[in-house]
C-alpha positions, 0 to 999 in steps of 0.5 A, spaced: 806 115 149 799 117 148 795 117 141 793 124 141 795 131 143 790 134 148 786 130 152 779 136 152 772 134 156 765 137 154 760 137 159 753 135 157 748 140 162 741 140 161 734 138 164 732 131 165 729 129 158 732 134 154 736 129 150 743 129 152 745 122 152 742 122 145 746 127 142 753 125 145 751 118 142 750 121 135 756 125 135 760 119 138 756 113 135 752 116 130 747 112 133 740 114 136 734 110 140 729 113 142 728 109 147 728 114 154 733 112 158 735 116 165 742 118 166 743 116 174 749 121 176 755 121 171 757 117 164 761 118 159 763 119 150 769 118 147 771 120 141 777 122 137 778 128 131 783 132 128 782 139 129 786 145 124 785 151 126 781 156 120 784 161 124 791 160 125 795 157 131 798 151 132 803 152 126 797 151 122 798 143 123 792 138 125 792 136 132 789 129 134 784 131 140 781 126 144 774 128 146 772 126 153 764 127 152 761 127 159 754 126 160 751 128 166 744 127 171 739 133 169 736 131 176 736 135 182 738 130 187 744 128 182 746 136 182 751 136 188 755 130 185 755 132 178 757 139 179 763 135 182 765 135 175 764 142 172 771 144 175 775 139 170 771 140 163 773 145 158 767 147 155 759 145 156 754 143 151 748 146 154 741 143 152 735 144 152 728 141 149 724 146 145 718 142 145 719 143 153 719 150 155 721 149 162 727 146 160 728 153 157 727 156 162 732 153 167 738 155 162 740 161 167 739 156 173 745 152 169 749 157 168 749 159 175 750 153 176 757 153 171 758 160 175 759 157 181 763 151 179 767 152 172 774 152 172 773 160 171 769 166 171 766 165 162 767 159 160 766 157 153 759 155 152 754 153 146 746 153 147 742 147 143 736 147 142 734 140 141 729 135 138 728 140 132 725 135 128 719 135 133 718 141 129 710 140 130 711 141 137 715 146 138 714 150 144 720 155 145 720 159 138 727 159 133 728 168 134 726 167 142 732 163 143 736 166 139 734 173 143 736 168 149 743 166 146 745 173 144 743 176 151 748 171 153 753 171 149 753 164 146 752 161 140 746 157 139 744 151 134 737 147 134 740 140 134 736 133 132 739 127 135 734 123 131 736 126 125 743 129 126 742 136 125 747 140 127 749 136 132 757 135 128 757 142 127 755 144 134 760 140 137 765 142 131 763 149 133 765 148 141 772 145 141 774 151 136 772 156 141 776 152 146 782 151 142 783 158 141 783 158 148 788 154 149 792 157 143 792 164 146 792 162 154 800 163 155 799 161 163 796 154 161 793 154 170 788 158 167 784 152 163 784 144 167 789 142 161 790 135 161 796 130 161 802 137 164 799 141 159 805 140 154 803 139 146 807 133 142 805 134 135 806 127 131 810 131 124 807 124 120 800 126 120 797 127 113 795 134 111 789 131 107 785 129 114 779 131 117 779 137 119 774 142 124 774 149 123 770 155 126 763 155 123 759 158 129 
């Protein structure tokens, strides 16, 4: 019997060099090396938490979510095979480099991208604007991505896999957007729900564990 209730995948996007194996690092290992490594095609995180809804649902108890934390190429040549990959994930952390503004220019190419392939037409996304503690330079300015955010309706964070910077929390704030998701969605073929989509809640888990609730 599987040591978790759901089974969820994140997606990683973004440019190459934006940092989004470092971020998948840090939330995952908290660990961070600034040597710059590649990703050639697709690898992948795990982690597992304890999710509690603030909102309520899931009869207000902890469930033990396993994060599959996929981080993919951000080459052109490695678009046809990563995109391969979007259908089966459940949320999508896209990246960009705010000391890179081409990186943030390219974010509507992504989520046209996401448009094509997600799993339906408005998943749930959030913007990070990463390497924050290169502050000095800055490229794309806090209020110019927000603007960008806002007019795409997603939540946006200036994260620091160097630091830890939001990086918890972004992630923290993705998987309760697609918790609620889970938890309002009565035909469950609308979302990739691993394991036949049935929820098998262990009664035995303490009350005082950790908990993640919306703080987008």
């Amino acid at each position: 019997m599987a040591d978790y209730d759901y089974l969820i995948k994140f997606l990683a996007l973004g440019d190459s060099g934006v940092g989004k194996t470092s971020f998948l690092h840090r939330y995952t290992d908290n660990t961070f090396t600034g040597q710059f490594i590649s990703t050639v095609g697709i690898d992948f995180k795990e982690k597992k938490v304890v999710y509690k809804s603030a909102r309520g649902g899931f009869g207000g108890r902890g469930q033990r979510v396993l994060l599959q934390l996929w981080d993919t190429a951000g080459q052109e040549r490695f678009r046809s095979l990563t995109t391969a990959f979007f259908r089966d994930a459940m949320g999508f952390i896209l990246i960009f480099d705010i000391t890179n503004e081409q990186s943030f220019l390219n974010i509507r190419d992504w989520l046209s991208q996401l448009k094509v392939h997600a799993y339906c037409d408005a998943p749930d996304i959030i913007l990070c604007g990463n390497k924050a503690d290169l502050e000095n330079r800055r490229q794309v300015s806090t209020a110019r991505a927000k603007q960008l955010a806002d007019q795409l309706g997603l939540p946006y964070f200036e994260t620091s896999a160097c630091t830890s910077t939001h990086v918890e929390k972004s992630v923290d704030c993705l998987l309760d957007m697609v918790m609620q998701r889970i938890n309002q969605t009565v035909d469950t073929d609308q979302m990739p729900i691993e394991g036949g989509g049935g929820i098998s809640i262990d009664h035995s888990l303490s009350p005082s564990a950790s908990t993640y609730c919306a703080n987008c």
